[in-house]
LOVOKE-950574 format. One line per field, with one value per residue: residue number from 1; x, y negated, z negated of N, C-alpha, C in turn. Coordinates in steps of 0.1 Angstrom, whole numbers, plus 2048, in hexadecimal, padded with zeros to 3 digits. Each point is the difference from the previous one (the first is absolute). Example, Ala and Ser with C-alpha at 12.3 -4.5 7.8 and 13.67 -1.06 7.14 Angstrom:
2
pos <- c(1 / 2)
n.u <- c(884 / 7FC)
n.v <- c(839 / 7F5)
n.w <- c(7B2 / 807)
ca.u <- c(7F7 / 809)
ca.v <- c(7F4 / 7F5)
ca.w <- c(800 / 800)
c.u <- c(809 / 7F8)
c.v <- c(7F4 / 7F5)
c.w <- c(800 / 7F8)
END
This chain:
88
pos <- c(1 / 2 / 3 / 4 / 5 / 6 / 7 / 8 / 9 / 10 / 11 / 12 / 13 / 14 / 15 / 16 / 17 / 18 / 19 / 20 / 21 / 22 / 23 / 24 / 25 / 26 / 27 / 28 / 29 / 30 / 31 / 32 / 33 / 34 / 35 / 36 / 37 / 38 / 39 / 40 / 41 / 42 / 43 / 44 / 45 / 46 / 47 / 48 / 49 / 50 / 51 / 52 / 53 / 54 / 55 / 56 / 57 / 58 / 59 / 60 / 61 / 62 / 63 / 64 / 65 / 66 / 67 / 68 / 69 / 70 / 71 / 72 / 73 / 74 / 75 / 76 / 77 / 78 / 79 / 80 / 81 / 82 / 83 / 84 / 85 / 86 / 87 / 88)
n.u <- c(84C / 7F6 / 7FC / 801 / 7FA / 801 / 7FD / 7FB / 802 / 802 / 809 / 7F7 / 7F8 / 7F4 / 7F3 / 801 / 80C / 803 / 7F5 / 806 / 808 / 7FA / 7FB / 80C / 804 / 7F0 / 803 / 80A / 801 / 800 / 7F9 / 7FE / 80E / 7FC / 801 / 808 / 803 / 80A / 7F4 / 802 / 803 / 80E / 803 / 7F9 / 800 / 80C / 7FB / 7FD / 809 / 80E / 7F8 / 7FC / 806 / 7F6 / 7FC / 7F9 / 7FB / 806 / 7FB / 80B / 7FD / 80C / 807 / 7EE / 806 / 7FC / 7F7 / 7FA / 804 / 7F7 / 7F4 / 803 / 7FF / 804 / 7FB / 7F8 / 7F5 / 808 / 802 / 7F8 / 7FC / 808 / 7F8 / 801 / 805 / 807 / 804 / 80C)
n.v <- c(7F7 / 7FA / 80F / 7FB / 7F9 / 807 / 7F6 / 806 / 7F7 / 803 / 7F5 / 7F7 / 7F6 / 80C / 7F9 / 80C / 800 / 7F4 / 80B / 809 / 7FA / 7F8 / 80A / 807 / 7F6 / 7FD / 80A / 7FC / 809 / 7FC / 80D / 7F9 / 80A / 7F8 / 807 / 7F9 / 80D / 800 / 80A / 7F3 / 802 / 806 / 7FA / 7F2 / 7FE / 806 / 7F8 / 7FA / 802 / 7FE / 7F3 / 7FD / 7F2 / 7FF / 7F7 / 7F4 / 7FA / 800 / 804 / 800 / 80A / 7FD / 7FA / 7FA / 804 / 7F2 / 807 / 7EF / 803 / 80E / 7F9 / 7F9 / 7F1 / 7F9 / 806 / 7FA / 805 / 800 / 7EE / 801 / 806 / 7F5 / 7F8 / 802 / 7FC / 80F / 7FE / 7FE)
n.w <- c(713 / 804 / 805 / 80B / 7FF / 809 / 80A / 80A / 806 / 809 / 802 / 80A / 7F4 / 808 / 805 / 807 / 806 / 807 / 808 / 802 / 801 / 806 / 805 / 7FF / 808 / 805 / 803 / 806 / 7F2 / 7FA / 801 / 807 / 804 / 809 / 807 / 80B / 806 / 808 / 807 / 803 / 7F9 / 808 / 7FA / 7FE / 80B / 7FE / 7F2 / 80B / 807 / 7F5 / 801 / 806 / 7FD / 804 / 7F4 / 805 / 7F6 / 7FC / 7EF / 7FB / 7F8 / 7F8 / 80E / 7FE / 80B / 800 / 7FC / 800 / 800 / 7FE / 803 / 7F2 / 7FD / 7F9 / 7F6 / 7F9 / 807 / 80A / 800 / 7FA / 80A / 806 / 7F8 / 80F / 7F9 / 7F9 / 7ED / 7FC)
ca.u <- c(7FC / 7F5 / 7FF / 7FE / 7FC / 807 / 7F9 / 80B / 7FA / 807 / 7FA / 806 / 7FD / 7F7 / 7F8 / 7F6 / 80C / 802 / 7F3 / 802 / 80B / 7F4 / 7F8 / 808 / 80A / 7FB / 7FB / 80E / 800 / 80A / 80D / 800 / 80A / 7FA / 80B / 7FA / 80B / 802 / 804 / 80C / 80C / 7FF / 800 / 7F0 / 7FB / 806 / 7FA / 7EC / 800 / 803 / 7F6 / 7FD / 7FB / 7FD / 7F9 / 801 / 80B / 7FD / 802 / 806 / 7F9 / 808 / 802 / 7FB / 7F3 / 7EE / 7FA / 7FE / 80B / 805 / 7F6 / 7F9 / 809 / 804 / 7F8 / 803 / 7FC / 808 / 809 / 7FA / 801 / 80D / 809 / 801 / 7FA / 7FF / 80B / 805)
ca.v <- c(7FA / 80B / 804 / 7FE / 809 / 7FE / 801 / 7FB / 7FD / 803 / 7F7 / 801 / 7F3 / 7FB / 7FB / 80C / 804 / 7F1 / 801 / 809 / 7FB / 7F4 / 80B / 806 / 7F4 / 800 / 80C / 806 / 801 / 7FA / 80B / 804 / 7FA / 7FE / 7FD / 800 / 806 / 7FC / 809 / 800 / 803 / 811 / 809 / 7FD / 810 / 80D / 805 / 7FE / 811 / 80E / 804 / 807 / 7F2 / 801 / 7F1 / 7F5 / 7FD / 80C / 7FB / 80B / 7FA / 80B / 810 / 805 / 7F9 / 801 / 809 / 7F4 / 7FF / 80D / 805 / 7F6 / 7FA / 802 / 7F7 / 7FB / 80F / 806 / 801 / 7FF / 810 / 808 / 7FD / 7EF / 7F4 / 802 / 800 / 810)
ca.w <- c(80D / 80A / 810 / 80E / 80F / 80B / 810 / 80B / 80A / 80A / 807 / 80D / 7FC / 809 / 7F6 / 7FC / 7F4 / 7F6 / 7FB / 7F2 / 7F8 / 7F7 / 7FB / 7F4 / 7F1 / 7FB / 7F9 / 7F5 / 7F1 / 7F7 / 7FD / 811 / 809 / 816 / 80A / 80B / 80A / 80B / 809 / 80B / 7F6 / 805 / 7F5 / 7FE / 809 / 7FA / 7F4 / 802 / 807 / 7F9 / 7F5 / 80A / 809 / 811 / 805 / 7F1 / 7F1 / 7F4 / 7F6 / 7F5 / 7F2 / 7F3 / 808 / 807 / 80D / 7FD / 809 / 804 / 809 / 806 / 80C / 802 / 800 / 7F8 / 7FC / 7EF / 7F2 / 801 / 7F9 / 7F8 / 7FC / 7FF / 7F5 / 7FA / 7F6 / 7F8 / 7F7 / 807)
c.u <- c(7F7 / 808 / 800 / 7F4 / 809 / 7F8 / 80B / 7F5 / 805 / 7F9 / 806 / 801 / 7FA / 7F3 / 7F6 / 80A / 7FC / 7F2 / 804 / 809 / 7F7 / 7F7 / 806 / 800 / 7F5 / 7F7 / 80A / 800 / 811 / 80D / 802 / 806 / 800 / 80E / 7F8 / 80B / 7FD / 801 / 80B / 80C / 800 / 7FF / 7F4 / 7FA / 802 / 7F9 / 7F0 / 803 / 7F9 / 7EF / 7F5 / 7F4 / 7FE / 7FD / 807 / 7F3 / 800 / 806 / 804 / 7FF / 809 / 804 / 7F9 / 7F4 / 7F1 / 7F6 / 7FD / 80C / 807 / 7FA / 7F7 / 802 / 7FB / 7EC / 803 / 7F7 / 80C / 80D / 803 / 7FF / 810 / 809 / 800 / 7F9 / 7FD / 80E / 807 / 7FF)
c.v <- c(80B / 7FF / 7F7 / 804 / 7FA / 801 / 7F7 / 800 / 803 / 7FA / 7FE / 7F2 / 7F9 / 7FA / 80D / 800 / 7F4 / 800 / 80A / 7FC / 7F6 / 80B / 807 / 7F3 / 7FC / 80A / 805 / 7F7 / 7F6 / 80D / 806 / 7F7 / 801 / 7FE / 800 / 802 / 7F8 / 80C / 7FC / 801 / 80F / 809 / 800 / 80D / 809 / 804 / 7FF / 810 / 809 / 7FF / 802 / 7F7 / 800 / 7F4 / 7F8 / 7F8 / 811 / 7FF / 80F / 7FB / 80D / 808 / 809 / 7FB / 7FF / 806 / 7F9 / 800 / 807 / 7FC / 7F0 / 7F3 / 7FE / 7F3 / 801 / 80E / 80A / 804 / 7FA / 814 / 806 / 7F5 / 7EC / 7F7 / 806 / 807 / 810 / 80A)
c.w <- c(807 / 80C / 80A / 80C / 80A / 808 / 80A / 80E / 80D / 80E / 810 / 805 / 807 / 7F3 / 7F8 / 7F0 / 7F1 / 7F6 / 7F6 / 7F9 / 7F5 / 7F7 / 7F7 / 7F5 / 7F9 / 7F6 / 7F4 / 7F4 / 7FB / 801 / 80F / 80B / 807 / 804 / 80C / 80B / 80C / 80A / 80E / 7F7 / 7FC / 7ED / 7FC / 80B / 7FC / 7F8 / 805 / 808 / 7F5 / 7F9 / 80D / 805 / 80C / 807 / 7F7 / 802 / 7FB / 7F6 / 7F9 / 7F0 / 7FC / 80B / 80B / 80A / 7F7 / 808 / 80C / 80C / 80C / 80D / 805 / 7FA / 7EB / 7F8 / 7F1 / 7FB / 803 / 7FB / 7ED / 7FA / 801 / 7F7 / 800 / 7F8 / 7F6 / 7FC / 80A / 7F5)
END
């Protein structure tokens, strides 16, 4: 059995968010697992801290903030360079 990608969305389930959420699932590969967090749920926060989420939406790919996400909001060459939609 192949790998996983793992992406997680970290959401506030305003429409900027619902827009990336549509944008990952559509982007995401057969071997790519979207989750989609709930930031009002304190442990969902906890872990957007520790990775060092400032906004949302922001999208984590294998563990790690998309560059797409540090400063500005999240688009498809971007994320596309941090993995989504492709085998892990």
């Amino acid at each position: 059995m192949s790998a996983r990608r793992k992406i997680e969305i970290f959401s506030a389930g305003c429409s900027a968010c619902d827009q990336t959420v549509e944008l990952v699932r559509r982007l995401a590969c057969p071997s790519c697992e979207v989750s989609v967090l709930d930031m009002q749920q304190a442990p969902v926060a906890a872990r957007a801290a520790q990775l060092g989420i400032r906004s949302v939406p922001a999208v984590v790919v294998d563990g790690k903030l998309a560059t797409c996400c540090a400063g500005r909001g999240p688009d498809e060459e971007s994320l596309r360079a941090a993995g989504v939609g492709q085998p892990a």
